[in-house]
C-alpha positions in Angstrom: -20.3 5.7 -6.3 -18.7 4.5 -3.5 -17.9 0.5 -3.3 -16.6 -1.8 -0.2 -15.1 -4.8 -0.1 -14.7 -6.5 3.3 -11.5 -9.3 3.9 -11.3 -11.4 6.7 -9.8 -14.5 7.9 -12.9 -16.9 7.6 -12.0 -18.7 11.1 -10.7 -17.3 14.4 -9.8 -19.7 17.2 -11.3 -18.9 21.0 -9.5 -16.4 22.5 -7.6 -14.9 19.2 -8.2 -11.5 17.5 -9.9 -11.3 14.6 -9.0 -9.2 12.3 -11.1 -7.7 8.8 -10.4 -4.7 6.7 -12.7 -2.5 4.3 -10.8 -1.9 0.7 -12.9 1.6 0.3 -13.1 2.4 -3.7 -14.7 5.4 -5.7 -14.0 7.5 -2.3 -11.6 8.5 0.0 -11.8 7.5 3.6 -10.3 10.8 4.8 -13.2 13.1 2.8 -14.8 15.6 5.1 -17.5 14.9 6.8 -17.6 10.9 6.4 -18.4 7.9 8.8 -17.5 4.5 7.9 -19.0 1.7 10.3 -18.3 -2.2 10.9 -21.9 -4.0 11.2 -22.4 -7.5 12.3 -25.0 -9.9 11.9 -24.7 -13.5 13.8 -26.9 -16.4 12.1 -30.1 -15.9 13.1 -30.1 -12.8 14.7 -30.6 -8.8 13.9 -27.7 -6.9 12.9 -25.8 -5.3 15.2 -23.6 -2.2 15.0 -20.1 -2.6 16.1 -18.6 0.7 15.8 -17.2 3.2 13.6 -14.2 5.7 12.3 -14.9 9.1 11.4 -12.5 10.3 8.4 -10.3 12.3 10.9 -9.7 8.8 12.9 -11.7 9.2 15.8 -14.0 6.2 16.6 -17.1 5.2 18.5 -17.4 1.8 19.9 -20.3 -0.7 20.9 -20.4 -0.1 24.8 -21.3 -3.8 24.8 -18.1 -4.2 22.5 -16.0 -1.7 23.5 -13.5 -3.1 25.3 -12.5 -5.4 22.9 -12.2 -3.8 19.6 -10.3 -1.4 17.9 -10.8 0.7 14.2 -8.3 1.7 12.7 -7.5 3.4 9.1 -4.6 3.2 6.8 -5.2 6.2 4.5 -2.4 5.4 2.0 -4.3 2.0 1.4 -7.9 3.6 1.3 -9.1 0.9 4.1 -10.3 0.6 7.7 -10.6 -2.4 9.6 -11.5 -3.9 12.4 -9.9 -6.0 15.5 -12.1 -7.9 17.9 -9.8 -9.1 20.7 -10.6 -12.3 22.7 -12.6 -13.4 20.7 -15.5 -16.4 21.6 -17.9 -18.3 19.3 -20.5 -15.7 19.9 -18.8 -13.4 17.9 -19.4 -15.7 15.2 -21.3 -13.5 12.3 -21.2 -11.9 8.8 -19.0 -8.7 9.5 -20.0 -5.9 6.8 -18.5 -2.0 6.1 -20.7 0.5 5.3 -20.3 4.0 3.7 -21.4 7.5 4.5 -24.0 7.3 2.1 -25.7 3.9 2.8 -22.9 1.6 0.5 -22.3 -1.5 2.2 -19.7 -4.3 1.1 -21.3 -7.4 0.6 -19.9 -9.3 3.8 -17.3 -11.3 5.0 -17.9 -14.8 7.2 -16.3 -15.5 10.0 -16.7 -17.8 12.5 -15.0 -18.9 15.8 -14.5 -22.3 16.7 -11.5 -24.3 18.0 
């Protein structure tokens, strides 16, 4: 069974990158055919997909996000992650990885504030 464990910085300034990475155990990222997703949920609203790497490293992006964040993988590390550039206290939320197979970490806070 596959298990996720997010890591993130817990507070971002305005304007700053935040940064979280996925530690992916009991599976390898690079296994054929596998998706692995960031999902975000602010307080009080739905959650709301953020994008995704596929295990040959191509990604698909929020259109609302897109031009903001980027996914990446380190394979020798077994972990993607996640960068959200410019970053505003809207983008305050629990940030969770998910699995192929419906295996989601448990979630990592972070909030923006100055």
């Amino acid at each position: 069974q596959v298990q996720l464990q997010e890591s993130g910085p817990g507070l971002v300034k305005p304007s700053q990158t935040l940064s979280v990475t996925c530690t992916v155990s009991g599976g390898s990222i690079t296994t054929s055919p596998t998706t692995w997703s960031w999902i975000r949920q602010p307080p009080g609203k739905e959650l709301e997909w953020v994008g995704h790497i596929v295990y040959d490293g191509s990604t698909r992006h929020s259109p609302s996000l897109k031009s903001r964040t980027s996914i990446s993988m380190d394979t020798s590390k077994n972990q993607f992650s996640l960068q959200l550039r410019s970053v505003t206290p809207e983008d305050t939320a629990v940030y969770y990885c998910k699995g192929p197979h419906g295996d989601w970490g448990q979630g990592t806070q972070v909030t923006v504030s100055s």
